[in-house]
N, C-alpha and C positions, 0 to 999 in steps of 0.2 A: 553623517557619520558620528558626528559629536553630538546629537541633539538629546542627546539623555541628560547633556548639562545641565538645558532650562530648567531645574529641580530649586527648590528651593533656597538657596542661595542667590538665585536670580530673582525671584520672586520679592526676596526683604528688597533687596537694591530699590525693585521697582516702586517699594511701597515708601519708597524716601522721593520720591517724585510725584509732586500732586497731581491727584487726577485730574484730568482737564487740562493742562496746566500746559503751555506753550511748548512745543518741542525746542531744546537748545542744542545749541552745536558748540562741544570743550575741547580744548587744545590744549594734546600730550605730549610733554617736552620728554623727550629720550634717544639715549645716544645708539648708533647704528650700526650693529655687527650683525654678518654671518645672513641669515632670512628672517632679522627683526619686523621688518615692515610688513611680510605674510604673518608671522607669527601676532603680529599686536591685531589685524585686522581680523583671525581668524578668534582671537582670544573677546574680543568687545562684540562680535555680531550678537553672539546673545543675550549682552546686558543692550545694546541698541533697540533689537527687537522688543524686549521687555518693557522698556523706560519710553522709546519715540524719539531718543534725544541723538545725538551724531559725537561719535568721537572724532578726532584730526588726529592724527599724531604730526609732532612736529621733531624732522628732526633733527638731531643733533650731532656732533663730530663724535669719532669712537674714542675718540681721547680722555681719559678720564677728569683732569686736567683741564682740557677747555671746556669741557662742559661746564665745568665748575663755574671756570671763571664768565661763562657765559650766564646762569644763572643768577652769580652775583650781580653781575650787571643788572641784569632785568630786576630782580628781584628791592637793590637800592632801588631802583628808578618807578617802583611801586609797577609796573609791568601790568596791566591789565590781560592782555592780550593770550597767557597761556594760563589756563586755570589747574592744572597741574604738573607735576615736575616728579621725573624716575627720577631718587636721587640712592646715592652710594651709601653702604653703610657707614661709612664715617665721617657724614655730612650735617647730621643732625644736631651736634651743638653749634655747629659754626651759621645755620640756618634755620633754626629754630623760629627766631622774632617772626618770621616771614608766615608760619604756615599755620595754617589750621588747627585746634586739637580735634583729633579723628575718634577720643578713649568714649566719646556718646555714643556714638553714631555706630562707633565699630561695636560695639555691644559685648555680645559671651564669644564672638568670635577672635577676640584678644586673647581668651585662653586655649583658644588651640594651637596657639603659634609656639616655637620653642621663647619659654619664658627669657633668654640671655638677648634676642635679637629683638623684644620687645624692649627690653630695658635699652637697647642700644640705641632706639629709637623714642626714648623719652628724655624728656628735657624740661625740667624742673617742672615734673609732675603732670605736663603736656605730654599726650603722645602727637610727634608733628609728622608722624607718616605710618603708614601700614606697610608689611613687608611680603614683595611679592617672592623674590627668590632667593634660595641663600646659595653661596659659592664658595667652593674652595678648588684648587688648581689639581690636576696630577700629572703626572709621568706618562705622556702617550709613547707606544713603542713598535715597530714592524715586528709582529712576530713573523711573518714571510721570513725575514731578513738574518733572524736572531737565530734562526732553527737553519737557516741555510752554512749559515759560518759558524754553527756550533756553537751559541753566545748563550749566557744567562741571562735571566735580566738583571740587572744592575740594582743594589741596594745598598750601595754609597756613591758621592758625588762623584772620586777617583775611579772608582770603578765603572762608573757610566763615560768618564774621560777618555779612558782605555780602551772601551769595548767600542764605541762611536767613532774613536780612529781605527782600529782594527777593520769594523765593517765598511766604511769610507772608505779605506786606503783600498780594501780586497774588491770593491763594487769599483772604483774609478780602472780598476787593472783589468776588468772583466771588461770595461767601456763604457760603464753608466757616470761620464764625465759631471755629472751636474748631482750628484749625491752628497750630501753634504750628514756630520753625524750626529748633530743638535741643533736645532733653534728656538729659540725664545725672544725673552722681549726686553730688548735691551736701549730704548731709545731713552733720552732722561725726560720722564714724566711717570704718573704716578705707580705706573705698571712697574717699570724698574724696583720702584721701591721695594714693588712686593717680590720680584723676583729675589734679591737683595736679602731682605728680612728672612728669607728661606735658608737661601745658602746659611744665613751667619747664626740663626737660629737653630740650625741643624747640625752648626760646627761646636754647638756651646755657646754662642758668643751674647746670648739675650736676644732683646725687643728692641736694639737702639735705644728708647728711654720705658725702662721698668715701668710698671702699675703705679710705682708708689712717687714717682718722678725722678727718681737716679738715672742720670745719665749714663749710659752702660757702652755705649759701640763704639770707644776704644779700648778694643785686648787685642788680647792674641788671637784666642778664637774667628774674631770677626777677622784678622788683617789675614789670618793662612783661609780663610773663605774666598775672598775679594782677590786673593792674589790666584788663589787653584782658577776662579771662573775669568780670570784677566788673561789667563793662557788660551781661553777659549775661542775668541776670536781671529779670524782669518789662518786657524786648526781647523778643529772641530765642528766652527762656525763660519758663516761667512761675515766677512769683514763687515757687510753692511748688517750685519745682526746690531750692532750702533746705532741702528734709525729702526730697527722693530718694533712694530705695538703687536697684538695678536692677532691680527689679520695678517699684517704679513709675513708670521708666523705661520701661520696656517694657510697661506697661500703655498708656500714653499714645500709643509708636509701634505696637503693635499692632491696637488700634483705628483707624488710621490716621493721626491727630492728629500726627505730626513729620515734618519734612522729613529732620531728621536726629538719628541716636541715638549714642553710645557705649555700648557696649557687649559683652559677656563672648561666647564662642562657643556658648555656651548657648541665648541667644538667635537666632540663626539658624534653626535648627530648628524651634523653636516661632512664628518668626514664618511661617514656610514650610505652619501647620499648617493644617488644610482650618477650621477657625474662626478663622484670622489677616485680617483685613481688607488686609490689604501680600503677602498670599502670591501669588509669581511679580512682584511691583512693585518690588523691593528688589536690592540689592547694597551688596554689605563692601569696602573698602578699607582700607591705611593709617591712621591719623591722621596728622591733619595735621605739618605744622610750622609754627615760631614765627619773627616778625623775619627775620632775614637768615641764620637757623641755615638749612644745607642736610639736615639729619637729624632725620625722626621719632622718635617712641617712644613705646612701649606697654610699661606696666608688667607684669610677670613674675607670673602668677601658677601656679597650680595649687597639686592638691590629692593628699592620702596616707592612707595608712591606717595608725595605730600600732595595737600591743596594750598593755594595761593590763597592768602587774605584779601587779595586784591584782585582776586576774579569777580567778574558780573555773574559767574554763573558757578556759584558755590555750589548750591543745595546739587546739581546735577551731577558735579566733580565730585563731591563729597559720595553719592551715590557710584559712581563710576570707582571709585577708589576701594569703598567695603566690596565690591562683586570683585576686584582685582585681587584684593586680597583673600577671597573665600573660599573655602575648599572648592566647590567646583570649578574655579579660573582656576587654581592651583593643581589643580589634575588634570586640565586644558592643557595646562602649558607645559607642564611636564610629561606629556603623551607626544606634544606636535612640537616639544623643545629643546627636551631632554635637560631643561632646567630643575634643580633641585628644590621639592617641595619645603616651606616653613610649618608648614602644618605636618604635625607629629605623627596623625594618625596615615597619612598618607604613605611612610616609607613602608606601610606593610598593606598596604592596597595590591588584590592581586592584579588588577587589570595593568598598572604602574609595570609590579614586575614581571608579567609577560611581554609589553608592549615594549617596555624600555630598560632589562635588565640591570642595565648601567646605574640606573638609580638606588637602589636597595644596596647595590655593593659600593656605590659613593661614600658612605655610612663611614669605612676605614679611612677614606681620605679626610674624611669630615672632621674625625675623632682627632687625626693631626693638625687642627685648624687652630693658628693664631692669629690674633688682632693685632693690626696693627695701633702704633701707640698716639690713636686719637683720644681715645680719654683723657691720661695724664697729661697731655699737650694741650687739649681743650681748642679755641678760638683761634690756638699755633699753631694747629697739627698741619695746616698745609706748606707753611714757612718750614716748619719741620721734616718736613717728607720732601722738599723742594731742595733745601738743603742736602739731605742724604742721598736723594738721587744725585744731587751734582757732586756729590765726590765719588759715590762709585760708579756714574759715567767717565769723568775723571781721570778714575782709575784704569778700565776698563779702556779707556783710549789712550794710555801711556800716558797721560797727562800726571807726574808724579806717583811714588808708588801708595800701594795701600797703609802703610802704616804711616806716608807724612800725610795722604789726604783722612783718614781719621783725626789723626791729633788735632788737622785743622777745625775739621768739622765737632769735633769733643768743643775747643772752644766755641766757634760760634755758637754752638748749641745749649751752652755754659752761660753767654753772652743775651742769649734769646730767653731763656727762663731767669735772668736774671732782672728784665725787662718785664716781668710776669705771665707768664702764661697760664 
């Protein structure tokens, strides 16, 4: 079915593997959502066949968070063992020391990539990873649901408040007891944050800490955010939306159980799957906006691939990483993943947009896509993002309201750049 990949793209990879040259076997650290482990397998058979050499994937928890800290670990500890690592896009100055520069080797293929996501992955003049997908979240919605109770779709956060109990309370009366009218990801680790950064950035409220290093996420903005989505739970939500990452987010809208989800572009695809209860029921928008702000946002994510300094099997890894990142893996994996290409030329690929619609019109969500604030925090950012999940978990579990645990977090956060970051 895919075999039109082998094209050349495949071919440079192979030509970074000497001929003759021992077949190796590299180990891919990356975390595990949704049908990763089909998807990584079907995505490297053509750089295997080309090269002779064997990928592993290794994996990882979906947590973003302990990936992390699993990495570090290995990564101190000079790790032989995994010759490369999918890492987040806000991972790159905090792991830089550790990886390869990729800017030879990846060649003129650096310039097809969106120039902001290259620089986000350079660190002092190193590029220490290639980028395989870029991310931002949207608004999934039951149109079945919306069109049955007469509902719009919602294009602010009250307004999705309102309309998610309306259709809740009308579906539990009809006997669908287990319908609930939002879920997302609310458990304190790094997904929170960005759930978080949305809300309070879509209320007005900033980035937590500005571009320029101003501490910003004590206002107003931010605390009527944190407080509107603290009504959320055991409403609109269920209680245990506390311990959500985005599987068990999507476990819950998958089976049919939500009117509405947030969630990664991951999830489209697999809700669309012939075992999805919502397949063909469903469509992505926007997220919402907050108060009187006129502007959404969706947190900035995706994902790369570095190499380890301290693989035995560089040159192989190093090959394995430029075919990951080249337009042909990136049209791979966006046909069988519904992951968003970094390559520019691809969002107007028509094969893209018949096979996978969703992609080309991701483009609006895209356009609302903020970063979170790993630049100005630098080497902090995960003390920083650790910190602000724990107050609006905090929050969000009656543990003090929004404007004392801000003020807190203002300081230690005051306290933490104070300390340098």
């Amino acid at each position: 079915m895919h075999g039109k990949f082998l094209t050349a793209g495949v071919a440079a990879c192979a030509l970074l593997a000497v001929a003759g040259a021992r077949a190796a076997e590299v180990n891919y650290a990356a975390g595990i959502t949704g049908n990763a482990v089909q998807v990584f397998e079907e995505l490297v058979a053509p750089w295997e066949e080309a090269t002779g050499h064997d990928a592993r994937l290794v994996p990882m928890p979906a947590s973003t968070t302990d990936q992390f800290g699993q990495y570090r670990l290995w990564l101190a500890a000079q790790n032989k063992d995994i010759d490369l690592y999918q890492t987040d896009v806000i991972w790159a100055p905090q792991l830089a020391e550790h990886f390869v520069d990729l800017k030879e080797a990846a060649g003129d293929l650096v310039e097809k990539h969106f120039p902001s996501i290259i620089e986000s992955q350079t660190v002092d003049g190193r590029l220490v990873a290639l980028p395989l997908f870029t991310d931002a979240p949207a608004l999934y919605y039951r149109k079945d649901l919306l069109e049955k109770h007469g509902a719009a779709v919602p294009t602010t956060w009250e307004e999705l408040t309102e309309t998610a109990r309306k259709i809740q309370d009308a579906e539990r009366a009809e006997g669908n007891g287990d319908i609930w009218g939002f879920v997302w990801q609310g458990n304190a680790y790094e997904g929170l944050t960005c759930n978080a950064l949305e809300w309070i950035k879509s209320f007005g409220g900033g980035q937590i800490v500005e571009p320029d290093g101003t501490i910003s996420v004590n206002n107003e903005a931010a605390i009527a955010a944190l407080d509107l989505a603290a009504s959320w739970p055991g409403t609109i939500s269920p209680q245990g939306v506390l311990a959500y990452k985005e599987e068990e987010a999507r476990g819950v809208w998958q089976t049919g159980n939500a009117v509405f989800m947030r969630n990664w572009p991951y999830a489209y695809g697999l809700g669309n799957g012939d075992d999805s209860a919502v397949k063909g029921k469903f469509d992505v928008t926007v997220l919402p906006r907050g108060g009187d702000s006129d502007t959404s946002a969706a947190t900035l994510g995706g994902w790369n691939v570095a190499v380890s300094r301290y693989s035995d099997e560089q040159e192989a890894a190093i090959s394995l990483a430029v075919y990951l990142a080249s337009p042909e893996a990136q049209k791979r994996r966006a046909l069988i993943a519904s992951n968003l290409p970094t390559i520019i030329d691809l969002y107007d690929d028509p094969e893209i947009a018949k096979e996978q619609p969703i992609i080309p019109r991701w483009k609006d969500v895209f356009l609302q896509a903020v970063p979170r604030p790993s630049a100005p925090t630098k080497t902090a950012y995960n003390e920083v993002s650790s910190l602000f999940w724990s107050a609006v978990h905090d929050t969000l579990s009656g543990n003090g309201t929004a404007a004392e645990n801000l003020e807190i977090l203002e300081a230690d956060l005051e306290a933490l750049k104070g300390d340098g970051w």
